[in-house]
Every structure is written in structure tokens, then in C-alpha cells.
C-alpha positions in Angstrom: -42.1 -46.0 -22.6 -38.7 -45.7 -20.3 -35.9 -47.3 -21.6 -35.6 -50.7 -20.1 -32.9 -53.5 -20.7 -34.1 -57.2 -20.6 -31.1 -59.8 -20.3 -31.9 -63.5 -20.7 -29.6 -66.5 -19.5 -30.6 -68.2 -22.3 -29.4 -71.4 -21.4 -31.2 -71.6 -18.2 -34.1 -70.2 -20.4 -34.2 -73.3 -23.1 -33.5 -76.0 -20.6 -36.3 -75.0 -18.5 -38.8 -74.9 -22.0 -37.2 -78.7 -23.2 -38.5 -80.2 -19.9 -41.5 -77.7 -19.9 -43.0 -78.5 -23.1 -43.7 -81.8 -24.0 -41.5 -83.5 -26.2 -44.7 -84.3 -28.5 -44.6 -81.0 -29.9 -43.0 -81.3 -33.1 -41.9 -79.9 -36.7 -43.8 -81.1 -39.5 -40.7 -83.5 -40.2 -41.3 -85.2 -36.3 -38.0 -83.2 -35.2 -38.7 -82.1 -31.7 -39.4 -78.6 -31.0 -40.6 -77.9 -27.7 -37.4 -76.0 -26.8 -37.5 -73.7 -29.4 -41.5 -73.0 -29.3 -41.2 -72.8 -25.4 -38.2 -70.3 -25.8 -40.2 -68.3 -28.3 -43.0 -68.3 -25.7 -41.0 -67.3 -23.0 -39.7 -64.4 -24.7 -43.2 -63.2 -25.4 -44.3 -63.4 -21.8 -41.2 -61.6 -20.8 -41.7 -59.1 -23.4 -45.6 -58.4 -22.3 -45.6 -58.7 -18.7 -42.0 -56.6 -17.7 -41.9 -54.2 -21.5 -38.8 -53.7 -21.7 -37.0 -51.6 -24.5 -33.9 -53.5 -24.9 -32.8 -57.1 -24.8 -30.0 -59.4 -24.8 -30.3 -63.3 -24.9 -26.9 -64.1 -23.1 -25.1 -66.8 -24.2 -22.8 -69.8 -22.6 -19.6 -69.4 -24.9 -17.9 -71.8 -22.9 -20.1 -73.0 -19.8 -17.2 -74.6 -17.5 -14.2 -71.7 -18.4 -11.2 -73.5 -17.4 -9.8 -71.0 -15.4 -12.6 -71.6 -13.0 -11.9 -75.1 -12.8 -8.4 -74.3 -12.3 -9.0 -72.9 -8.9 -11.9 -75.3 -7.9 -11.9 -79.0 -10.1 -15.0 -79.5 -8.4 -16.7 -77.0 -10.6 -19.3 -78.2 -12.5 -18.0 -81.4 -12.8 -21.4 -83.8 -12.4 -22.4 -81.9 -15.2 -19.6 -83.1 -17.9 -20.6 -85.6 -20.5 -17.2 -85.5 -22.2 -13.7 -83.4 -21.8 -12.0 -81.5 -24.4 -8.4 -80.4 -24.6 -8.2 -77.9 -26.4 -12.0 -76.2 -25.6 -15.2 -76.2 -23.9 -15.8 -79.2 -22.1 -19.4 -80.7 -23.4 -22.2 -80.2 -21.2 -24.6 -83.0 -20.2 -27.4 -82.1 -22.9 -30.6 -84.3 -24.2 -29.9 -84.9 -27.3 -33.5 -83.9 -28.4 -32.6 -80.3 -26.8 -29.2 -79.9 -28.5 -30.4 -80.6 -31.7 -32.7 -77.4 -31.1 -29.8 -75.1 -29.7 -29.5 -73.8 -33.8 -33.0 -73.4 -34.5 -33.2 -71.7 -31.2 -30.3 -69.4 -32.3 -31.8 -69.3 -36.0 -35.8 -67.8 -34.5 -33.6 -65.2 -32.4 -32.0 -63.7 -35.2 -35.1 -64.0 -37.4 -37.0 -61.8 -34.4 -33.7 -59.6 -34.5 -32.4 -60.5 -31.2 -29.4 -59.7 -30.1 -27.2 -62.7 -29.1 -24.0 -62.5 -27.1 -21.5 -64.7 -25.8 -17.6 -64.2 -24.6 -15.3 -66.8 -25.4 -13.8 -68.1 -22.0 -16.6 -67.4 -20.1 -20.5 -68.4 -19.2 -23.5 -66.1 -19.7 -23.8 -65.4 -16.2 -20.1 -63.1 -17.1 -22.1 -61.4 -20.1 -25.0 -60.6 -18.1 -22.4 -59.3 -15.3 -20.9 -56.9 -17.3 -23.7 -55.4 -19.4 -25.8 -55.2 -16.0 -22.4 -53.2 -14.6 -22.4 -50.8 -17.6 -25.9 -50.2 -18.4 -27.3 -46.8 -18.5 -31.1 -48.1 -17.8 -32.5 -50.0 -15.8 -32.2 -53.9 -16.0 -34.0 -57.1 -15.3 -31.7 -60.1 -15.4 -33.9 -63.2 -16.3 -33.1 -66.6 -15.2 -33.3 -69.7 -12.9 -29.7 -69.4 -11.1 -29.3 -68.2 -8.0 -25.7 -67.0 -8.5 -27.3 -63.8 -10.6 -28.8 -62.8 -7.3 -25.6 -60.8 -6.6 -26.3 -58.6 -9.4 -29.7 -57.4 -7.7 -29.0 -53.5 -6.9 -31.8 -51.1 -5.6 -29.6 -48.3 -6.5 -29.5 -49.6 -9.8 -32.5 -50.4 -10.5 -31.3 -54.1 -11.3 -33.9 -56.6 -10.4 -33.5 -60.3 -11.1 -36.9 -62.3 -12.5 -36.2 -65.5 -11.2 -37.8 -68.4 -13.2 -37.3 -71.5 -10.6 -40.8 -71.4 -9.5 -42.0 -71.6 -13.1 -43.0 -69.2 -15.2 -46.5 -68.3 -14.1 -45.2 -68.0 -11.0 -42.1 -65.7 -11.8 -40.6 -63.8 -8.4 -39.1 -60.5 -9.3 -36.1 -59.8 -6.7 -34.9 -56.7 -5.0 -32.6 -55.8 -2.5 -35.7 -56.6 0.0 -36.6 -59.8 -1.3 -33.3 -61.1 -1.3 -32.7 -59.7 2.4 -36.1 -61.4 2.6 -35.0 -64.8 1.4 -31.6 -65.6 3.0 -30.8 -62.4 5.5 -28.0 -60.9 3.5 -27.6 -58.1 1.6 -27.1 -58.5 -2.9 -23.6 -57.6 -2.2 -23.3 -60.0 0.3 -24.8 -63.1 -1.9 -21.4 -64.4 -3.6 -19.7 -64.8 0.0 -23.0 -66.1 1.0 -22.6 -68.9 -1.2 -19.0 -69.4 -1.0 -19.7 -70.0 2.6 -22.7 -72.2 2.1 -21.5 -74.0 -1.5 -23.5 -74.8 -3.9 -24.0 -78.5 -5.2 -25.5 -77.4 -8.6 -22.5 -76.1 -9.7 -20.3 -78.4 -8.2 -18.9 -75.7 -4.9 -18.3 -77.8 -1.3 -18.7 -74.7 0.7 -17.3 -74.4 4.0 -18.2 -78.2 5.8 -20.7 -77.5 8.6 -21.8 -74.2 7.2 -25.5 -73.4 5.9 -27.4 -71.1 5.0 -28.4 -70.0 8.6 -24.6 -70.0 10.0 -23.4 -67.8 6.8 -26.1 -65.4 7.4 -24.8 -64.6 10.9 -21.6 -64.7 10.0 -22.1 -62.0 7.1 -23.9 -59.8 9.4 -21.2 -60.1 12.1 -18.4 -59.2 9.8 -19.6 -58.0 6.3 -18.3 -60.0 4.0 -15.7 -62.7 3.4 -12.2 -60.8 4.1 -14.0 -60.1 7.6 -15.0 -63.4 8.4 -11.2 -64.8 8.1 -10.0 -62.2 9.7 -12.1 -62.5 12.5 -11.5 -66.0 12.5 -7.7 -65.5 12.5 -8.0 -63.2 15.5 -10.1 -65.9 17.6 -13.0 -63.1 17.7 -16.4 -63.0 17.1 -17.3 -66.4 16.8 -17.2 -69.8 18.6 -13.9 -71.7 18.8 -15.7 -74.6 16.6 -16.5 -72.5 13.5 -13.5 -70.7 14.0 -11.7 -73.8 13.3 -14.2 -74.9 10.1 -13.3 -70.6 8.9 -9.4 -72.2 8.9 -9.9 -75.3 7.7 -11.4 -74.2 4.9 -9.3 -71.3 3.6 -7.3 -72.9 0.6 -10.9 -73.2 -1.1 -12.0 -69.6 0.5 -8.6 -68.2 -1.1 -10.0 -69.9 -4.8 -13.8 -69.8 -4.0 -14.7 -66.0 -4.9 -12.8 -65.9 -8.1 -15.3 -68.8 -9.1 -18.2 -67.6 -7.4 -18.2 -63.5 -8.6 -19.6 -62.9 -12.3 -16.9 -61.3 -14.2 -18.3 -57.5 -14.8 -15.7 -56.0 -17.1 -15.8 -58.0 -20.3 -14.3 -56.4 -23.4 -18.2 -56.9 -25.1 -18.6 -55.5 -28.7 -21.5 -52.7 -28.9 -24.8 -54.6 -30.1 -28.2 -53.1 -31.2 -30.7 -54.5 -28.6 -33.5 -51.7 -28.8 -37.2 -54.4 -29.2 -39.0 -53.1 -32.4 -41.8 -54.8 -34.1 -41.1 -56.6 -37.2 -40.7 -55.0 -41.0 -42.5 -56.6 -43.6 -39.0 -58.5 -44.2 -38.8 -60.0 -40.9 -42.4 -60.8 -40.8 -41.9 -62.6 -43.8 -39.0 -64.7 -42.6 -40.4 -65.2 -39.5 -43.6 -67.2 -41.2 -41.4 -69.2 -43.0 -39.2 -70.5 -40.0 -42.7 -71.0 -38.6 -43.7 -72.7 -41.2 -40.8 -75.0 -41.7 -40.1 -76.0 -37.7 -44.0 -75.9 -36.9 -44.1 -73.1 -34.3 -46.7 -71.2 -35.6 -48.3 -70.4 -32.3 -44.7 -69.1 -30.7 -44.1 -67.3 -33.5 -47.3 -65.9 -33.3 -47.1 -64.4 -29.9 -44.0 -63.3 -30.3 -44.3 -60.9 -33.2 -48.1 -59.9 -31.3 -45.7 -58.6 -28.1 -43.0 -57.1 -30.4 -46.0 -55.1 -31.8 -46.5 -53.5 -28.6 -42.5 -52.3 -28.4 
């Protein structure tokens, strides 16, 4: 089998199994569970539709760094259920999810999982910089659209893109993604600097979509060309030339946001997929056993199998 490196933005992984699941499915003691046996499940399917040799479930150390809300408040902000001082800002979580976020964490290291995070900075960083420094090829897995700028033909880094659910999962190349908003992968971040992005909290350029930031890109490349076009009068009309202008505080500020960081100082991790020993197997049917997720963990340990 070639050497193939999976890496999961787990978050956007677990929320989409809470509200996936029903919230009926529970562990023998009526705690909730439908993250956890939906995350387990995911996994598997992953695992058995895309083999891949190696995997990393990614991790949101701190989802809101501040130095990103330093540059744009904005940033994530609908999304805050309380701020913190002195760290992470907490997230707007059910509680019924965050109460699985441990076991979650727990079944991954009972499958032998890797798990990564960097303090200071959101998964989508991780996932940046081991996609940058991979010597294999990688699929990046997850529902966020910002990843799309990692896509690289020349790479071989496709993104599995779970929005559509996940029997319906849409594996993007540098074609599809051409395909889907007429800009190249390494054209995406500007794309959605230009455009913004209400999900996370970005205002974009005012009176620019996604149709006006396509031309624009394919005018004048990328971001650095499109001010200085628009500084020069050149290349587009007098009206967007004076939304370019208005807008360049937040275009100054926008790309340090918008770019996934890809040179983290990340420790070396074993990530090769092997099926269980008798050890794991073992501990595995006992966290099955206590949470209820015998099923999950069922499938699972069946797709390691065929690692």
C-alpha cells in the first residue's frame, strides 16, 4: 500500500457527529455519546474508503489565537460564549458535546491515534504545517472551507470536504476548486479575504462576492496585485477601485488571519495506522463497554485490520 497521510480537523469532525447522531444514543449510565460513537465512525469510513497509512487527528489548542483577533476583533466573535484573560477564549459548545470532547480524546488514544495541537493556534495551523512538510501524499479532512488553500496537485494534497455530509464526501483538487469558485488553491486565501467570510467572523471587502473576487484574482493574481492595481487607477472600474481603498486597513490585517500558519515547531509523532495488539484490543472493548459504543468500536478496529 503507498504511504498515505490522513489529517482530521477534529473539531469540525465531532461537531458535525454531535448534531449527526442523535442525542438518544447513550452510555449505559444515560451520558450522551453520539459524538464520540459518530467520531469513531467517521474515522472508520475515512479509514476504509481513502486507506491511508498515516493519520493525525488535529487539534484546536486555542480556537480564536489572540493574535488573530488582534488584527481583526471581528474574528470569531459570534462564536464566544465567555472571554478569558489570560487564555483561550471558550467556544460556544453544547454542553452534551463538551462533556464528550475527553472521551473522544480517551477512544483516540485507546485506537493509538496520534493527537496534535499547538498552543496559540487552531487546527487548521497543525494541519498547515504538517501538509507543508509531508513527504507523502495527504488528504486534509474537514468541513471548512479555509483548508481549501492547502489543495495542491503538485502535491498531491487533496482536501475531503465533509459539508455535504458524509455519504456524500467531495474530494477537492486543484480542478474542482477552479471548478467551484474560478480561482486557483493558491489563490483561495485572497479569495476569501476579498469576499469575507461570516462563519468566522471576516467582513470582506463591502460590495465584493464571490463573482467580483474571482475576476479580480484573474486580472491581477493575487492580493498585492489587486491594491496595486487599484492604487494605479488600472484594471478595474473607478467604483471598485474605490471599495479596493476603502478597504485596505482590513486588507493590510486580513491575510495574516486568513493564511494557515505552515511552519509550526511540531514535535515528531508516530502516525503510521496499524491494527490493534491484543493490548489495545483489550482496552478498546472495555472503553466500549463502559461508554456503550460497541458498534463504533467495532468498525473501527474491523478498518484498522485492513491497515
Amino acid at each position: 500500500m503507498t504511504d498515505r497521510l490522513m489529517l482530521l480537523d477534529s473539531a469540525s469532525l465531532y461537531f458535525r457527529a454531535f448534531y449527526g447522531v442523535p442525542d438518544t444514543v447513550r452510555s449505559p449510565d444515560g451520558t450522551p455519546v453520539n459524538a464520540v460513537r459518530g467520531f469513531l465512525d467517521i474515522i472508520a469510513k475515512l479509514v476504509t474508503t481513502y486507506e491511508p497509512t498515516h493519520l493525525v487527528a488535529c487539534w484546536d489548542d486555542d480556537w480564536r489565537p489572540q493574535w488573530r483577533v488582534d488584527l481583526i476583533p471581528s474574528y470569531k466573535t459570534h462564536r464566544v460564549a465567555e472571554v478569558v484573560e489570560a487564555g483561550p477564549d471558550v467556544e460556544v459548545v453544547p454542553d452534551p458535546l463538551q462533556a464528550q470532547v475527553p472521551v473522544i480524546r480517551e477512544a483516540l488514544a485507546a485506537f493509538g491515534i496520534a493527537v496534535l495541537g499547538a498552543a496559540d493556534h487552531e487546527a487548521d495551523d497543525v494541519i498547515g504545517t504538517l501538509a507543508t512538510r509531508a513527504t507523502m501524499p495527504v488528504d486534509v479532512v474537514t468541513g471548512d472551507r479555509d483548508l481549501f488553500q492547502l489543495v495542491d496537485d503538485s502535491r498531491d494534497v487533496r482536501v475531503i470536504y465533509t459539508a455535504r455530509g458524509m455519504s456524500n464526501l467531495e474530494v477537492l483538487t486543484d480542478a474542482a476548486v477552479v471548478a467551484k469558485y474560478r480561482v486557483l488553491p493558491s489563490q483561495y486565501a485572497d479569495f476569501a479575504t476579498l469576499r469575507g467570510d461570516t462563519s468566522d467572523g471576516l467582513p470582506g471587502v463591502a460590495g465584493v462576492g464571490d463573482k467580483t473576487a474571482a475576476t479580480l484574482l484573474a486580472a491581477h493574481g493575487d492580493l498585492d496585485g489587486i491594491i496595486t492595481a487599484a492604487a494605479a487607477g488600472e484594471g478595474m472600474s473607478a467604483g471598485l477601485q474605490a471599495k479596493i481603498t476603502a478597504a485596505l486597513p482590513y486588507l493590510e490585517v486580513a491575510p495574516t488571519v486568513v493564511n494557515v500558519v505552515r511552519d509550526l515547531d511540531l514535535p515528531t509523532l508516530e502516525t503510521r495506522l496499524d491494527p490493534l495488539d491484543e493490548t489495545q484490543r483489550a482496552d478498546a472493548a472495555k472503553l466500549a463497554e463502559r461508554w456503550g459504543l460497541g458498534g463504533a468500536v467495532d468498525r473501527l478496529i474491523a478498518a484498522l485490520d485492513r491497515t
